[in-house]
N, C-alpha and C positions, 0 to 999 in steps of 0.2 A: 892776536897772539903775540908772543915777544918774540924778537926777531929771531930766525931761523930756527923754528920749531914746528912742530906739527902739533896738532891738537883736535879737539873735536868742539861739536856744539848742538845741541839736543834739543830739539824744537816741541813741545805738546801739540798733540793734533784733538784740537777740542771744538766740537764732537767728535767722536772717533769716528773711525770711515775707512770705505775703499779710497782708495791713490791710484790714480791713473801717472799721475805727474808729480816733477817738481819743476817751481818757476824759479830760478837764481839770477841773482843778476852779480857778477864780481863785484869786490873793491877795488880801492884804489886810495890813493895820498893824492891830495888832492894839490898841492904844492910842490911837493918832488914826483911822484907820482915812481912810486918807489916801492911797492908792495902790492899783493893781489893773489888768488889762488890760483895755482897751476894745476895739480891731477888734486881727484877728488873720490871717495864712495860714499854712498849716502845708503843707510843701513833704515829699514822701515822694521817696527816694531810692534805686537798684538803684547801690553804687558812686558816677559822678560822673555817672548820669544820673537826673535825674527822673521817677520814672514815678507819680505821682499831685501834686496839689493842691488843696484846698478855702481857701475864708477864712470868716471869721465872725464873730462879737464878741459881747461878753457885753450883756445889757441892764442894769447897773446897779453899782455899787460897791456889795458886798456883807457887811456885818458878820460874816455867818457864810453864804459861799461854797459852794453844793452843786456835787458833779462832774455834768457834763454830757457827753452822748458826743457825737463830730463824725463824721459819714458819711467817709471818705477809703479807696478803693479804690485798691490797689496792690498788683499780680501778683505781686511780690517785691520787699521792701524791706528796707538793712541798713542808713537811719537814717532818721531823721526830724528835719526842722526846724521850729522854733516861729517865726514870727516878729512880733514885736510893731510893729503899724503904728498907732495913738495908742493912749492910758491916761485912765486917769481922775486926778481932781487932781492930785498932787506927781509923777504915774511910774506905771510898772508894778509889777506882782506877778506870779508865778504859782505855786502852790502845790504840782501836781501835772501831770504828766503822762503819759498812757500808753498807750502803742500797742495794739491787741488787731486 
């Protein structure tokens, strides 16, 4: 995202499915190490309705970012949404995403 904005990013969940989880791992700049997501919600979608949400956020700007998994229960979903609500210094990052 450009620098200090929030934004989203919408992942297909192909085949569609239950979601017990998500697996994330932050960003990071890899040089300055100047960017990364701070709070987060991540919205689970059946179509155009919503059938799960959690939020959460990372504790720290991280040099070298471990994935972490998010609880988010969803009877069926065929995408999901990330959505970045602050960051750390310059912006966000995020590195990985993944539904299970």
């Amino acid at each position: 995202l450009p620098d200090a904005t929030g934004g989203w990013l919408d992942v297909r969940v192909d085949p569609p499915r239950a979601l017990s989880k998500v697996r994330l791992t932050n960003g990071h700049n890899r040089d300055y190490n100047d960017r990364a997501v701070r709070a987060y919600r991540i919205e689970a979608y059946d179509g155009d309705h919503m059938v799960g949400q959690t939020t959460g956020q990372f504790p720290a700007l991280a040099p070298h970012p471990t994935p972490v998994d998010v609880p988010l229960r969803a009877p069926h979903a065929t995408r999901i949404r990330f959505v970045v609500t602050s960051w750390f210094s310059l912006g966000s990052a995020l590195a990985e995403i993944h539904p299970e």
